[in-house]
C-alpha positions as CSV (number, residue, x, y, z in Angstrom):
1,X,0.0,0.0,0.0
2,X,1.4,3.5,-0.7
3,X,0.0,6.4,0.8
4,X,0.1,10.4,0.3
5,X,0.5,11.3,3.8
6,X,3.1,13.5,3.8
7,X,2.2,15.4,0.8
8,X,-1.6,15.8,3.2
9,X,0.4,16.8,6.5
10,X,2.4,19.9,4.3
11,X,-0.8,21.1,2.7
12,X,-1.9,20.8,6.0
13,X,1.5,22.8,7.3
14,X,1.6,20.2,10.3
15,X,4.6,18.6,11.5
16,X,4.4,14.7,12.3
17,X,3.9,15.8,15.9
18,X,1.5,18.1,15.0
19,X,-0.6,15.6,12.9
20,X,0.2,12.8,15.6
21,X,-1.2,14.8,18.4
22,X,-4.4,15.7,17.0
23,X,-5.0,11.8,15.8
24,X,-4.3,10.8,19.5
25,X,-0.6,8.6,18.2
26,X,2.5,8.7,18.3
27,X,4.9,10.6,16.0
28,X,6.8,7.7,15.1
29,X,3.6,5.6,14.2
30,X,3.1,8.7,11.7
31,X,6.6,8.5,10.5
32,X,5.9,4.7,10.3
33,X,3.0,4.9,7.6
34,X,4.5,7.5,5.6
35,X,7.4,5.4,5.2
36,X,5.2,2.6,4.5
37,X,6.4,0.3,7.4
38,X,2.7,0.6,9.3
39,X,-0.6,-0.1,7.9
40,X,-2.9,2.1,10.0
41,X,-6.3,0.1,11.2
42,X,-9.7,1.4,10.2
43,X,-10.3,3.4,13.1
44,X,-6.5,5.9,12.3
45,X,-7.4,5.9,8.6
46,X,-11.1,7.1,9.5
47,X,-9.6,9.4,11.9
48,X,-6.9,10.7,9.4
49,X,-10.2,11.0,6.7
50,X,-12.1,13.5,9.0
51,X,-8.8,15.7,9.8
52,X,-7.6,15.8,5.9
53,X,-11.8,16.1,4.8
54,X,-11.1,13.6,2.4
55,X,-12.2,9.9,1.4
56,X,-9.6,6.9,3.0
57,X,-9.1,6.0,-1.0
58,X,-7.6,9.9,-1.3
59,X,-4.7,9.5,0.7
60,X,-3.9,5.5,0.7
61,X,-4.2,3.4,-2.5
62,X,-3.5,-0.2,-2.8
63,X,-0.7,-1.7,-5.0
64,X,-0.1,-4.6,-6.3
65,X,0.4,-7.5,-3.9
66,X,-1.7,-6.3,-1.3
């Protein structure tokens, strides 16, 4: 899965901390998705989709071998 976090968080002009923080995680577990080494569970993605005002499918997209 690749995701667009990062890109979201600078629109956003939040720091991992920042976006962290608000989400209620860590800023390593931020660091971890948008590095791809953490799949976030349904509840962070949801969470992560209210704060960015976006669909889930905006900001994490499948590829192949998922």
């Amino acid at each position: 899965m690749k995701n667009t976090i990062k890109v979201q968080r600078a629109i956003l002009d939040l720091t991992q901390e920042d976006l962290a923080k608000k989400i209620g995680v860590s800023r390593q577990t931020i660091n971890s998705i948008e590095k791809n080494r953490y799949v976030p569970s349904t509840v962070l993605a949801l969470k992560l989709s209210k704060l960015f005002n976006q669909p889930v499918n905006q900001f994490f997209e499948l590829t192949e071998g998922d």
